[in-house]
Residue, then its C-alpha position, 0 to 999 in steps of 0.5 A: x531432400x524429401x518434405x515432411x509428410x506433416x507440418x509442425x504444430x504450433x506449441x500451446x504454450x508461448x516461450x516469450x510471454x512478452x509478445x502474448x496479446x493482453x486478455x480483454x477487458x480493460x487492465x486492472x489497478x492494485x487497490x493496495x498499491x493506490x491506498x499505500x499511496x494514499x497513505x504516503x500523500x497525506x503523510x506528506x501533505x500534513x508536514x508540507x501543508x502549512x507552507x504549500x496550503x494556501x499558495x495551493x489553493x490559489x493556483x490557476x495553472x499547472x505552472x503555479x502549481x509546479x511553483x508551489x511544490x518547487x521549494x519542498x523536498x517532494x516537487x518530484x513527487x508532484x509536479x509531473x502530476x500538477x494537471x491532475x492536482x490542478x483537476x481535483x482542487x477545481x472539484x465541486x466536491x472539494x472540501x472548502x473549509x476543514x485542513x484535513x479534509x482537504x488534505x485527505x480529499x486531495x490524498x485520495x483523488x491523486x493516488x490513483x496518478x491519473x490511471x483511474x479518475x480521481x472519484x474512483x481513487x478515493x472509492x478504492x481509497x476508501x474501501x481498503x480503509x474500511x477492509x482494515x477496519x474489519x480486521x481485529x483489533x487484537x493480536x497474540x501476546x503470549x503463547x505456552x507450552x507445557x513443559x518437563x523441566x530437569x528441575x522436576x517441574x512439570x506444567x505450562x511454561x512462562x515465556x518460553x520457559x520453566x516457570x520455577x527455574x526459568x530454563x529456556x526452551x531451545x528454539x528448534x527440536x534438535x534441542x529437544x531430543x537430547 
């Protein structure tokens, strides 16, 4: 059997992405995801921090936090990051008097799950809070159409119907074109 006179080219684009090697730079966070969970955490701490406030603050060790959450619907939500839990309370920068203080402060440093520090999760925390800040208030409450109703009215439609008769207009043009 006779070689090839030339080799096989290796194909520019991979098949299986999987085995790919990752672009440089170091991998990226969804600032959406942390502040979705942001939200959730301090829902979750506002209905829970009656019960878990105080033994929370007085913790010392990952256990004792592991304890506190144990009696709540959410101990699997938290106890595999008590450490990072344990961190954020031990912050200088921990809110030492106000309850929702220390509820978001501890909301925002957890949502991050420890992929990002917990400064840099209240950071992004605090930048997707203020992109929703920037977008109006104000939303679409009605729209019109100008309508030719069989019933000799002719002019701008009320909620999506004749204002004299109150014939509907039909949701797709097929109706229309009768």
């Amino acid at each position: 059997m006779a070689k090839r006179k030339k080799e096989a080219t290796r194909p520019n684009k991979i098949l299986d992405t999987l085995i790919a090697k990752r672009g440089r730079g170091r991998p990226g966070v969804r600032a959406s995801e942390i502040s979705g969970r942001a939200y959730n955490y301090r829902l979750i701490l506002s209905q829970t921090w009656g019960m878990v406030g105080k033994p929370l603050l007085e913790a010392k060790t990952e256990e004792d936090v592991i304890k506190v959450f144990e009696n709540t619907f959410y101990k699997h939500e938290f106890a595999p990051i008590a450490s990072l839990i344990l961190e954020v309370l031990r912050d200088p920068d921990f809110p030492k008097r106000e309850r929702e203080a220390r509820i978001n402060f501890l909301a925002d440093s957890l949502a991050g799950l420890g992929r990002v520090k917990p400064r840099t999760s209240r950071d992004i925390c605090g930048r997707e809070r203020a992109k929703d800040r920037r977008k109006s208030r104000y939303k679409i409450i009605r729209h019109e159409f100008y309508v030719e109703c069989a019933c000799g009215y002719e002019g701008p439609a009320l909620d999506n119907a004749c204002r004299k008769c109150g014939a509907q207009i039909p949701p797709s043009l097929e109706g229309w074109l009768r």
